[in-house]
C-alpha positions as a Markdown table, in Angstrom:
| # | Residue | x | y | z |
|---|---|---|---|---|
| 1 | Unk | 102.3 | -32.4 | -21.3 |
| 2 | Unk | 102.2 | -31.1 | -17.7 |
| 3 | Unk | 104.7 | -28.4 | -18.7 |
| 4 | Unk | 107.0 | -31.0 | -20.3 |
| 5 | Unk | 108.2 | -31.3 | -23.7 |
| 6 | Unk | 106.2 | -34.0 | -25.6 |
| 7 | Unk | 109.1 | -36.5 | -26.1 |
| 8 | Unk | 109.3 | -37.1 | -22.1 |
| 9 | Unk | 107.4 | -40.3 | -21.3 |
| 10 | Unk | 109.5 | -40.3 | -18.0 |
| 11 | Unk | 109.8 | -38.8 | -14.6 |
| 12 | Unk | 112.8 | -39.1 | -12.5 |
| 13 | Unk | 112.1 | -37.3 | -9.2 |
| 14 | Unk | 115.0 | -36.6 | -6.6 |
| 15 | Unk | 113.3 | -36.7 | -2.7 |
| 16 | Unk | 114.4 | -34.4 | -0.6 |
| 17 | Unk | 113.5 | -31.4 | -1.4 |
| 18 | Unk | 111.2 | -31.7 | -4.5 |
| 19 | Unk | 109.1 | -34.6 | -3.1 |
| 20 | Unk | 109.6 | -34.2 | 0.4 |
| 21 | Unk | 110.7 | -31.4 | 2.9 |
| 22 | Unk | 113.2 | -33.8 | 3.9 |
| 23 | Unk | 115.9 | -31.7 | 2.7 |
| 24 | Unk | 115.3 | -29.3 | 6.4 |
| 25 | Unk | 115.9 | -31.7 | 8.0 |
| 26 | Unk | 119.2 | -33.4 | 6.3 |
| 27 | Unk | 120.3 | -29.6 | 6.6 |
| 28 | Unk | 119.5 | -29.6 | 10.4 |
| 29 | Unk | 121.5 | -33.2 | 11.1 |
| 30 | Unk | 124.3 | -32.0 | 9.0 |
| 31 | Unk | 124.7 | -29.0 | 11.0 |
| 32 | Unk | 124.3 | -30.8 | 14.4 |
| 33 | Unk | 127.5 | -33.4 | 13.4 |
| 34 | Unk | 129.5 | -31.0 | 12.0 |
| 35 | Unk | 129.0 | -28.0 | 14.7 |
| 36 | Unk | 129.5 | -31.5 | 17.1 |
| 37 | Unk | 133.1 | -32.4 | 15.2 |
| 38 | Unk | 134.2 | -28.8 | 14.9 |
| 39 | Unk | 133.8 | -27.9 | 18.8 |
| 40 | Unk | 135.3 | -31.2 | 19.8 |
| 41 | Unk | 138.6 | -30.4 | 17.3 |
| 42 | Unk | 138.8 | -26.3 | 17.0 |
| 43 | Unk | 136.8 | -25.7 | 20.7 |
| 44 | Unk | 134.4 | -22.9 | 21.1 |
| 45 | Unk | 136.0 | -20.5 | 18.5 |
| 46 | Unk | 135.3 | -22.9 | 15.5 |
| 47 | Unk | 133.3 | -21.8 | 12.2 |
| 48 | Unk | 130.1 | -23.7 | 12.4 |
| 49 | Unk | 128.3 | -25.0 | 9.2 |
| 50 | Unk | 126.3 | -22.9 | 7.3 |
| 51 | Unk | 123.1 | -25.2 | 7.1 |
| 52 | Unk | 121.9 | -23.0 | 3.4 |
| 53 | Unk | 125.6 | -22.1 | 2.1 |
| 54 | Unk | 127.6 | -25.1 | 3.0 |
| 55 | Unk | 124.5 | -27.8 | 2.6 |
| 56 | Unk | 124.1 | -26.4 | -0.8 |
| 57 | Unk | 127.6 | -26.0 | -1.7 |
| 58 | Unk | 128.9 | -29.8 | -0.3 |
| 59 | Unk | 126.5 | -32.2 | 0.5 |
| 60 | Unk | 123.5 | -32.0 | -1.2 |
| 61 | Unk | 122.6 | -34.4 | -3.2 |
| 62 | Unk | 125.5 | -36.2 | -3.0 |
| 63 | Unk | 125.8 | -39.9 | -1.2 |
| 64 | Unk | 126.6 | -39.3 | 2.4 |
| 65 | Unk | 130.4 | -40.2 | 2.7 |
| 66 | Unk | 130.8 | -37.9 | -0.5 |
| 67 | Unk | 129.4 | -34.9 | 1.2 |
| 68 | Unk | 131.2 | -35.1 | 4.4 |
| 69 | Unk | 134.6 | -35.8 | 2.8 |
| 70 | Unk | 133.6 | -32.8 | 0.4 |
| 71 | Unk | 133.0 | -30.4 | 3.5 |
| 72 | Unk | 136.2 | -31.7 | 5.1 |
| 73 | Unk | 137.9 | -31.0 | 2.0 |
| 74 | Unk | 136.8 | -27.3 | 1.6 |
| 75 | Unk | 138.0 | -26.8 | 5.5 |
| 76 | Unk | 141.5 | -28.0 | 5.0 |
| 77 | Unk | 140.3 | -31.2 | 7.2 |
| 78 | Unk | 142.0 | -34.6 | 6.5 |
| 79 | Unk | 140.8 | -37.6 | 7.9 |
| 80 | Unk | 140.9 | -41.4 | 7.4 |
| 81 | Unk | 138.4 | -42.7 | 5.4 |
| 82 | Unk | 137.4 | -45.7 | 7.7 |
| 83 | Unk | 135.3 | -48.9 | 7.6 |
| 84 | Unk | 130.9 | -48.0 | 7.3 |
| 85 | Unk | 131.1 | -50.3 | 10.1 |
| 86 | Unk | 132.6 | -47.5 | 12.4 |
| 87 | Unk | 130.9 | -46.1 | 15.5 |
| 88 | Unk | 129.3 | -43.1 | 15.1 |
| 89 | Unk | 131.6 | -41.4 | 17.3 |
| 90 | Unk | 134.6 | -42.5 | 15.1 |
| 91 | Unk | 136.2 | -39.9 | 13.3 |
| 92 | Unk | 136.7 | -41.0 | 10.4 |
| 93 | Unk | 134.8 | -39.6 | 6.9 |
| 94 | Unk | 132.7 | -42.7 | 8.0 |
| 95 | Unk | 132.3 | -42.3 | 11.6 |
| 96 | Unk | 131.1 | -38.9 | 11.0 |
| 97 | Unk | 128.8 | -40.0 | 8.3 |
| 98 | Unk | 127.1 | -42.2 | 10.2 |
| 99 | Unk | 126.7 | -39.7 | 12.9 |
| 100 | Unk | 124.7 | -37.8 | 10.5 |
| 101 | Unk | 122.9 | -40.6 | 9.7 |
| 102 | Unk | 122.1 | -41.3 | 13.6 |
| 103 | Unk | 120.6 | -37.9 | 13.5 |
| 104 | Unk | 118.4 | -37.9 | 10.7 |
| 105 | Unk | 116.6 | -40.9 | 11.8 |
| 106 | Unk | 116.1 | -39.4 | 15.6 |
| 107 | Unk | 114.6 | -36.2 | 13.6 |
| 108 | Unk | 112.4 | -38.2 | 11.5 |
| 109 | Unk | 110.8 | -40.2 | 14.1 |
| 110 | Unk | 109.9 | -37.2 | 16.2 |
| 111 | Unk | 108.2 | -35.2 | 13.5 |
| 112 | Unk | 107.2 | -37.4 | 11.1 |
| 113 | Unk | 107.6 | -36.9 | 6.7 |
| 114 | Unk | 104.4 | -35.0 | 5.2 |
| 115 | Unk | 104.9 | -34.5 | 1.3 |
| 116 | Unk | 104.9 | -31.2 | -0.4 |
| 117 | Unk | 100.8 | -31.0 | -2.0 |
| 118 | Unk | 101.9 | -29.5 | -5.3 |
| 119 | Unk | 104.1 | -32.3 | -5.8 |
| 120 | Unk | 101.5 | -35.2 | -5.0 |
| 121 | Unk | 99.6 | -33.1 | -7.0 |
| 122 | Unk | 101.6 | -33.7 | -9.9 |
| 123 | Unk | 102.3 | -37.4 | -9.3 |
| 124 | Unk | 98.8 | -37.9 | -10.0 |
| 125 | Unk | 98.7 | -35.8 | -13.1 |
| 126 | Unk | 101.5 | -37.8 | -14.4 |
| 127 | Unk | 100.2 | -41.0 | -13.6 |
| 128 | Unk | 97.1 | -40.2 | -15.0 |
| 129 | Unk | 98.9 | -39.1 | -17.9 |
| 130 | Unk | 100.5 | -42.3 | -18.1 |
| 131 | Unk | 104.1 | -41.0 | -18.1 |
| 132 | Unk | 106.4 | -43.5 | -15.6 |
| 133 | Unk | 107.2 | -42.6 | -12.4 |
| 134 | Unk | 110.4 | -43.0 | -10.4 |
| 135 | Unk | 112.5 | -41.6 | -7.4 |
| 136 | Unk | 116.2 | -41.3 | -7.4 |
| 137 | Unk | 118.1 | -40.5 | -3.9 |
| 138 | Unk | 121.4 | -40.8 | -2.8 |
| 139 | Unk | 119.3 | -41.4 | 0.1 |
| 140 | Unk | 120.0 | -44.8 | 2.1 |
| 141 | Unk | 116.2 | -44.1 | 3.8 |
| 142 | Unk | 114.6 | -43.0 | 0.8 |
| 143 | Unk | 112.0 | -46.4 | 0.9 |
| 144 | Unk | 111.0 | -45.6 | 4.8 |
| 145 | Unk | 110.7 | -42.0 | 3.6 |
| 146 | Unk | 109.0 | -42.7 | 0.8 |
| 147 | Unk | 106.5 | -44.9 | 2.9 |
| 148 | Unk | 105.8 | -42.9 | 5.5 |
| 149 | Unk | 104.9 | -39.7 | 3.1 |
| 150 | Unk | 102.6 | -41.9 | 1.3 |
| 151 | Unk | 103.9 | -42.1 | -1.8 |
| 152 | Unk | 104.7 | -45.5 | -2.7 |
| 153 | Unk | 101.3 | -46.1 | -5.0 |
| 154 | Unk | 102.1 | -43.0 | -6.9 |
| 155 | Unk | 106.3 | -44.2 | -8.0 |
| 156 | Unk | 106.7 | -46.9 | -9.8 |
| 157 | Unk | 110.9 | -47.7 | -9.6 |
| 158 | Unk | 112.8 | -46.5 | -6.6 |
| 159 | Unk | 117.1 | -46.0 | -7.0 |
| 160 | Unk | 118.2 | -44.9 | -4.3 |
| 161 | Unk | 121.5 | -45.0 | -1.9 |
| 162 | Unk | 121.7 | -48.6 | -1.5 |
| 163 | Unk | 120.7 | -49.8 | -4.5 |
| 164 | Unk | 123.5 | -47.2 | -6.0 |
| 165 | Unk | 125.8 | -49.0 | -3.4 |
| 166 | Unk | 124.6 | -52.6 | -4.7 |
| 167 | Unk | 125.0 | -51.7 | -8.1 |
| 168 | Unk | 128.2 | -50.1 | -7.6 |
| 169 | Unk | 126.4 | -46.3 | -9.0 |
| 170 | Unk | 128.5 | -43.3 | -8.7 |
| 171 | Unk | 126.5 | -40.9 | -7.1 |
| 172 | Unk | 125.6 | -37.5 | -8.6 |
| 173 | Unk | 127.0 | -35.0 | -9.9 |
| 174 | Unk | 127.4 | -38.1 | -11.7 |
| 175 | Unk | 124.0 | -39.4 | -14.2 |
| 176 | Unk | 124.5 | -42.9 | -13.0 |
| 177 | Unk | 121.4 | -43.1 | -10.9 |
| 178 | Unk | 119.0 | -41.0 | -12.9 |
| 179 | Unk | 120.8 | -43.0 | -16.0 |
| 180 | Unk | 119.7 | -46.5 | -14.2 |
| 181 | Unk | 116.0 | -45.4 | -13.4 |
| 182 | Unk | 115.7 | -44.7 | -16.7 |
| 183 | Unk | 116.7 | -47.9 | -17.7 |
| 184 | Unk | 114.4 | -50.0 | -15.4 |
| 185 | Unk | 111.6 | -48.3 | -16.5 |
| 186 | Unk | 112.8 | -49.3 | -20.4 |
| 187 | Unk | 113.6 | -46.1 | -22.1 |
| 188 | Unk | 116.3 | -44.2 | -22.4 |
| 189 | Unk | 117.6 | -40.5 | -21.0 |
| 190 | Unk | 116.3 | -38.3 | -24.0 |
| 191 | Unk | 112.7 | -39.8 | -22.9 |
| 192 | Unk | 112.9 | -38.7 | -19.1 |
| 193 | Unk | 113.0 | -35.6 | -17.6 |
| 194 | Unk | 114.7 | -35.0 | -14.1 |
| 195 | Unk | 113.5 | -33.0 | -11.6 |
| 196 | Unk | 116.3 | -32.2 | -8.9 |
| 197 | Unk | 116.6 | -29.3 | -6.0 |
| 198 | Unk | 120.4 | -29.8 | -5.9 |
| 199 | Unk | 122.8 | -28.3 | -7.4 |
| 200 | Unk | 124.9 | -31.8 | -8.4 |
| 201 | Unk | 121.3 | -33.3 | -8.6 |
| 202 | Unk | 120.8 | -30.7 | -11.6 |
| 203 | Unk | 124.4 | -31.3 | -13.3 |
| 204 | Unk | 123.7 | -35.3 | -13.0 |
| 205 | Unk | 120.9 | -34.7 | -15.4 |
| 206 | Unk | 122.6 | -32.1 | -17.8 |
| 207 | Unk | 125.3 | -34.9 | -17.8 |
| 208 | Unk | 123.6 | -37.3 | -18.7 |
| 209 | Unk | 121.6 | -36.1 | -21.7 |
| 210 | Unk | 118.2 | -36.2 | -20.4 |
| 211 | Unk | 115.4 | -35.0 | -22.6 |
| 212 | Unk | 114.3 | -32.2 | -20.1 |
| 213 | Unk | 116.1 | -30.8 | -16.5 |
| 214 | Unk | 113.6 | -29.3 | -13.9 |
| 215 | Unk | 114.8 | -27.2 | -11.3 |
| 216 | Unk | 112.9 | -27.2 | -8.0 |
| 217 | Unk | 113.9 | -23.7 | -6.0 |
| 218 | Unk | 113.0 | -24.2 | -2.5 |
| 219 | Unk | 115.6 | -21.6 | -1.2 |
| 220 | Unk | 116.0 | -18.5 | -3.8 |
| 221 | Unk | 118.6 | -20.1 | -6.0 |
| 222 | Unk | 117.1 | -20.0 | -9.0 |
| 223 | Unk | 119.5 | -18.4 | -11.1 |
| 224 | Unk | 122.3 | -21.2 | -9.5 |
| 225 | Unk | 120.1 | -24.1 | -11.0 |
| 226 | Unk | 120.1 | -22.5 | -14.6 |
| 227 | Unk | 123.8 | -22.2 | -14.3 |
| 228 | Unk | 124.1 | -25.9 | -13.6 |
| 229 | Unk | 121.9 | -27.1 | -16.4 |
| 230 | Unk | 118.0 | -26.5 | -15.4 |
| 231 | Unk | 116.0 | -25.7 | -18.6 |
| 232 | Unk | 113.5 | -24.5 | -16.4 |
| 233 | Unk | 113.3 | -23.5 | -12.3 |
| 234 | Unk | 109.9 | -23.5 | -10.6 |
| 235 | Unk | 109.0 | -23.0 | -7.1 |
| 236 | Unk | 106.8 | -26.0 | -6.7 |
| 237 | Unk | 105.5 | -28.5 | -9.3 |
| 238 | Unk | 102.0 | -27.6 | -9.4 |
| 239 | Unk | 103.5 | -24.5 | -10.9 |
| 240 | Unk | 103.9 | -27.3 | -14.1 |
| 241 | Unk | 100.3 | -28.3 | -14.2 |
| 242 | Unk | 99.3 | -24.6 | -14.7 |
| 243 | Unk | 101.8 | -24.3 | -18.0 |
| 244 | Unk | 99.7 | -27.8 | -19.3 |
């Protein structure tokens, strides 16, 4: 069914990236804080972020404070974690973090969230099919994403960075979130598939056991998402409805 195996009575789709285009611009406001940070520490001969390489490699997917402490990590940086309270202009893992944040939301509001069509596309199949629907983010915007692309008739559970925070989730690599979704919808992980972009976001759902791991290559790294645990890697999800 829809290029699924016929156990799966479950979606679990990650946003950024396999719902939305959102993942451009997480990759464009992690550049900006970073590039920021480095020329304020190293000066003008620091090693800017690599918004494909290091996005890919440290922070997507993962909860915010996990990916910048990640990149810091891989650069020899230490710094103190601080309080999610801190300033933007803090540095602290924090600090920075939210200064990320700061610059998502400005990029948002200028340009707007349009969905990818193949995927809508297949939200509609699968609803129609009556398989049940949800969207799991590390994400701490995912619902004003979610709302502004139009979506919100088409998901039927949303676990995302706050609720992971509420219920005290770890955040993938780890299968908590995709684990929990599964849960609220009443079935367990060999019934859901996971469709995921990331490279942790792929591992959470080999991890966890889940009855089916869809890759979604929106950057030629196929062959890197069947390494981490894709049974299959499409370009775009209507690409499923045409194997149904």
């Amino acid at each position: 069914m829809l290029g699924l195996p016929d156990t799966v009575r479950a979606c679990l789709f990650d946003l950024d990236g396999v719902l939305t285009p959102t993942a451009e611009i997480h990759a464009i406001a992690w550049k900006e804080m970073f590039d920021g940070f480095l020329a304020e520490r190293d000066g003008p001969g620091y090693v800017p972020f690599d918004p494909v390489k290091d996005y890919d490699t440290y922070v997507d997917g993962k909860p915010r404070a996990d990916g910048t402490r990640s990149f810091l990590t891989a650069r020899g940086i230490e710094l103190p974690e601080g309080d999610p309270d801190d300033p933007p202009d803090a540095h602290t893992v924090e600090g920075l973090s939210r200064r990320k944040d700061a610059i998502f939301e400005r990029v948002v509001h200028r340009h707007g969230v349009k969905p990818y069509p193949g995927s809508v596309r297949y939200l509609e199949a699968a609803r129609e099919a009556g398989l049940r629907r949800a969207v799991v983010s590390s994400s701490a915007h995912c619902a004003e994403i979610v709302r502004a692309a139009g979506l919100e008739d088409l998901l039927e559970v949303r676990v995302d960075g706050l609720i992971a925070k509420e219920k005290r989730l770890r955040g993938k690599p780890a299968p908590d979130t995709f684990r929990y979704a599964a849960q609220r919808l009443g079935l367990d992980s060999t019934d859901s598939a996971v469709f995921e972009d990331a490279l942790a976001g792929v591992e959470a759902g080999r991890a966890g056991g889940f009855g089916y791991v869809v890759g979604v290559d929106r950057s030629g790294e196929a062959d890197a998402l069947r390494a981490h645990g894709a049974d299959i890697v499409v370009e775009d999800l209507a690409e499923l409805l045409d194997q149904s």
